[in-house]
Steps between C-alpha positions, in 0.01 A plus 500: 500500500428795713542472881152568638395851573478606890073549529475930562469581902122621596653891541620471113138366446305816633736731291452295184105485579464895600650538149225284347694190425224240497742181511655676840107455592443186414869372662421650823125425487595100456746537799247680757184412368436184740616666779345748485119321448616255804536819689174627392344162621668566845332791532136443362331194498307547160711342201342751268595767692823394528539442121372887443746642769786359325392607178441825652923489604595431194373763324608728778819373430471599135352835565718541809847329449720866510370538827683196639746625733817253632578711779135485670536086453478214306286419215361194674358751754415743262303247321316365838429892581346531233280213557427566776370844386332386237328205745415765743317694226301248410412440887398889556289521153275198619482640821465141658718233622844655516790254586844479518665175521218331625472751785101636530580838517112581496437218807775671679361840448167425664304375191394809318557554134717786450654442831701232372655631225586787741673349685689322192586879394623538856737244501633560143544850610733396823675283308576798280665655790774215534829521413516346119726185632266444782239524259577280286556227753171534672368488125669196440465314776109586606351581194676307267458165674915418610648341793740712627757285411424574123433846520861550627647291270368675213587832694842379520489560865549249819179410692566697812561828305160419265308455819664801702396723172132369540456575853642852462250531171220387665566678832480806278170393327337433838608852643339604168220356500427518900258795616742786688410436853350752737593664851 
């Protein structure tokens, strides 16, 4: 009898799927596939919508996997980027009722349609300015719905450290995101 086989990492995965291995597809799709539809759910509050975003991933995964890159992060976050892209698509196409985890972006933009999803770019586009490990934790922990607690355990990292790497993040984000002040 052989001993059983050790299941391939996710970074083996992604090579074996940008090289058009369907099996690498369907292994990784069955090990991120619920994840990534409860984090869809997080985000939106329409099932469907949900279901289509994560659709959307995986095929972006398909299409995409070569462009995976371990030194930029994790595949976990690299999945819930994506996501998150995708989910913020969907929000600017309908023009309407963007949210992000539950958070009224267009109610805390003053109502108007666009408005909203302007300010949705805006804070995707701060984030964009924080350092990729301060990222990532902010990602975690505010958009993807985890106590700090489990966001540094999956980060490997003790609380205090997580937390001091969130402040600094978001300290950035709201120096970003905050009109230059006059004379």
């Amino acid at each position: 009898m052989e001993p059983p086989r050790a299941e391939p990492d996710d970074v083996s995965l992604l090579a074996r799927i940008a090289a058009g291995n369907l099996d690498a597809f369907q292994s990784f799709y069955r090990r991120h596939a619920g994840r990534v539809l409860a984090y869809a759910r997080q985000l939106g509050k329409s099932p469907e919508l949900a279901e289509d975003v994560a659709q959307e991933v995986f095929v972006a995964v398909w299409n995409k996997a070569a462009s995976f890159r371990p030194d930029r992060g994790d595949v976990a976050g690299w999945l819930y980027t994506m996501t998150r892209n995708k989910m913020i698509d969907h929000w600017r196409k309908a023009g309407s009722g963007a949210e992000l985890g539950g958070l009224d972006l267009q109610a805390l933009a003053g109502g108007g349609g666009g408005e909203g999803v302007d300010l949705l770019l805006a804070v995707r586009q701060a984030l964009a300015q924080v350092h990729p490990e301060q990222r990532r934790a902010i990602e975690m922990a505010y958009f993807g719905g985890l106590t700090y607690e489990e966001t540094a355990e999956r980060l490997e990292l003790p609380v205090g450290t997580l937390k001091s790497r969130i402040r600094t993040g978001l300290k950035l984000m709201r120096s970003v995101l905050s009109p230059a002040e006059g004379p």
